[in-house]
C-alpha positions as CSV (number, residue, x, y, z in Angstrom):
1,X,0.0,0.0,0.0
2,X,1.4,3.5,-1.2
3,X,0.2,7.2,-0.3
4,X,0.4,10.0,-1.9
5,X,3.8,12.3,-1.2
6,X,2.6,15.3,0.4
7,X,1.2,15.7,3.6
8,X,-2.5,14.8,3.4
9,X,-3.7,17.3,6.2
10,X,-1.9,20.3,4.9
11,X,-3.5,23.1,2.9
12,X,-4.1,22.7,-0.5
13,X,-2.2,23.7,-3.0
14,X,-4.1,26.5,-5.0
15,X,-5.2,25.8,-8.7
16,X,-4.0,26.8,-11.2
17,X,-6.0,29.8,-12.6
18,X,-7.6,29.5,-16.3
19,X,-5.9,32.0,-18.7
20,X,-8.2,34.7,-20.0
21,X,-8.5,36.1,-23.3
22,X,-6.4,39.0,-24.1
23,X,-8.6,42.0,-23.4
24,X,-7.1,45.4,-23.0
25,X,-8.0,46.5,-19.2
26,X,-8.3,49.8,-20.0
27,X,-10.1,50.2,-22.9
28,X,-11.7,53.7,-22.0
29,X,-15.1,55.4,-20.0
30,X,-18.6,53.9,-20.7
31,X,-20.0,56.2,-23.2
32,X,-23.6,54.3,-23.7
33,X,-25.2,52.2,-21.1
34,X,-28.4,50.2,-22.5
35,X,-29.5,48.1,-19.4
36,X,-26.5,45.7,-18.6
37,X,-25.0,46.3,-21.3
38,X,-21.7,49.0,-20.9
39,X,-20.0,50.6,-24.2
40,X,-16.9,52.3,-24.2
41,X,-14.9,53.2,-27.5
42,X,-13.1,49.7,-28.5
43,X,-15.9,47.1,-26.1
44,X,-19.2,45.9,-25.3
45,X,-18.9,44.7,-22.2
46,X,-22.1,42.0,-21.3
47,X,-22.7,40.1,-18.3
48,X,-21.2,37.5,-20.4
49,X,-18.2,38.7,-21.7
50,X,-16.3,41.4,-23.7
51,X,-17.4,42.0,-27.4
52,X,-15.2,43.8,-30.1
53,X,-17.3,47.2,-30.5
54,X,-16.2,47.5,-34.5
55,X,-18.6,45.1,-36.4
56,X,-20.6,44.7,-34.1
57,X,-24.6,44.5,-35.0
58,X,-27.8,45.5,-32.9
59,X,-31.3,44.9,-33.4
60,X,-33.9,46.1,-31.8
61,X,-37.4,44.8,-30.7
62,X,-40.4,46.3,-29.1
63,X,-42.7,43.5,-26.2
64,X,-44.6,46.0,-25.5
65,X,-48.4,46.8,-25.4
66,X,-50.9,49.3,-23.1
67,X,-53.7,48.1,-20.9
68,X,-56.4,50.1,-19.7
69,X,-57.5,49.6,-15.9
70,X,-59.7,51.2,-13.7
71,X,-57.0,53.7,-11.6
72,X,-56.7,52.8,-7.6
73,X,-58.1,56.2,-7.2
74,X,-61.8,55.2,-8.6
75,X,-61.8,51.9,-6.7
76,X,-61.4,53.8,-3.3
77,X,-63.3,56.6,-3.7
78,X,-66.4,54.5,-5.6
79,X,-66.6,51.7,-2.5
80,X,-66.1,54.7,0.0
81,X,-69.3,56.8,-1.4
82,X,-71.7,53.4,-2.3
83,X,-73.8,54.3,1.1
84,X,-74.2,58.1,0.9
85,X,-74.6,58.6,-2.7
86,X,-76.8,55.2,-2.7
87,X,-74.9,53.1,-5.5
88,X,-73.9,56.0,-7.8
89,X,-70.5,56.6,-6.9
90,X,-69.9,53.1,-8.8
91,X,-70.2,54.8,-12.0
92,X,-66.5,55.5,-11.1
93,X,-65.4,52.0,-11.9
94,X,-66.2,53.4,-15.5
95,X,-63.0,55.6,-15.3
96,X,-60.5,54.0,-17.4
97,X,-56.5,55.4,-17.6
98,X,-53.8,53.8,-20.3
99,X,-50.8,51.6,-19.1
100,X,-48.2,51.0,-20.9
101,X,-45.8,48.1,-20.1
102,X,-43.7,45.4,-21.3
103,X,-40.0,45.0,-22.7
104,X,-38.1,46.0,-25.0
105,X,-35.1,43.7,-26.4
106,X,-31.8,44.7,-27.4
107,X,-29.4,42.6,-28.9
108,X,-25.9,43.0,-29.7
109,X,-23.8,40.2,-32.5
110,X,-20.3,40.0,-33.1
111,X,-19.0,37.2,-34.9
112,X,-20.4,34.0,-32.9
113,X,-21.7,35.8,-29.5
114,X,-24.6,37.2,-29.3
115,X,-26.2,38.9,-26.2
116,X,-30.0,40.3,-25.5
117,X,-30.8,42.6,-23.3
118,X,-34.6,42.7,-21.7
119,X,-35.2,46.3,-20.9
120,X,-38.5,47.3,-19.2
121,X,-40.6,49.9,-21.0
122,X,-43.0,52.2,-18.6
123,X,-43.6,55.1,-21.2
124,X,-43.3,55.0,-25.2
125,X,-40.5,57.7,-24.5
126,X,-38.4,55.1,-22.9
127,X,-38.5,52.7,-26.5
128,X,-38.0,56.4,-28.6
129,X,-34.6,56.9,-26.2
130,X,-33.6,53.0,-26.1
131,X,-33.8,53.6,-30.1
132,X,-31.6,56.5,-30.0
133,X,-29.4,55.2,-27.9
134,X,-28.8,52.0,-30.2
135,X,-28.5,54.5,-33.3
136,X,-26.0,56.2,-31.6
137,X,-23.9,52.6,-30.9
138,X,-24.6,51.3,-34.0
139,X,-22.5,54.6,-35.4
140,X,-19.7,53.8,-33.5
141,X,-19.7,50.2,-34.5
142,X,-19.5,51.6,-38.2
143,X,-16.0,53.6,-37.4
């Protein structure tokens, strides 16, 4: 019977760490930053990994849609009233207001990686402004 040279109750050794690819550490500021995804002037850094910023492509696509609910305000103020203005006040529950919600996905390519970003939408300014934004990237990408 053999056992293993070392000292079996001693600390051990540390592994060996896994090289990474070459990526530049400094590779500039943030200029854009569409949900969790960061891009400075040479990357597109995702949760997942660093993307070359030149030749990269971006799509865009609205999940979004508006519902129309009866407001919190209505609801309160209708069951409140039922007794003194006997039954009227739920003509409230009429009142109607817009709400938009959803997602809106953004996803970035370059070469075999691809990434998407789920970015909530509250008001159709936020999908005009995630638009922009992407314009804006997808100009740099072009340089």
């Amino acid at each position: 019977m053999t056992f293993p040279s070392g000292d079996p109750w001693g600390a051990p050794a540390p592994s060996p760490e896994p090289e990474s690819p070459a990526v530049p550490e400094t590779s500039g500021p943030v200029i854009v930053e569409i949900a969790e995804i960061h891009v400075t002037s040479s990357l597109v850094r995702t949760p997942v990994g660093d993307l070359p910023l030149a030749g990269s492509r971006w799509h865009v696509t609205d999940h979004w849609l508006s519902q129309r609910r009866t407001p919190m305000w209505a609801k309160v103020v209708a069951f409140l009233a039922i007794c003194p203005t006997g039954g009227l006040s739920l003509l409230l529950l009429l009142v109607k207001e817009t709400v938009p919600q959803g997602t809106v996905h953004v996803t970035v390519t370059s070469g075999t990686h691809q990434y998407v970003a789920r970015v909530p939408v509250q008001h159709e300014g936020d999908v005009a402004s995630i638009n922009q934004q992407v314009n804006y990237v997808r100009s740099l990408a072009a340089l």
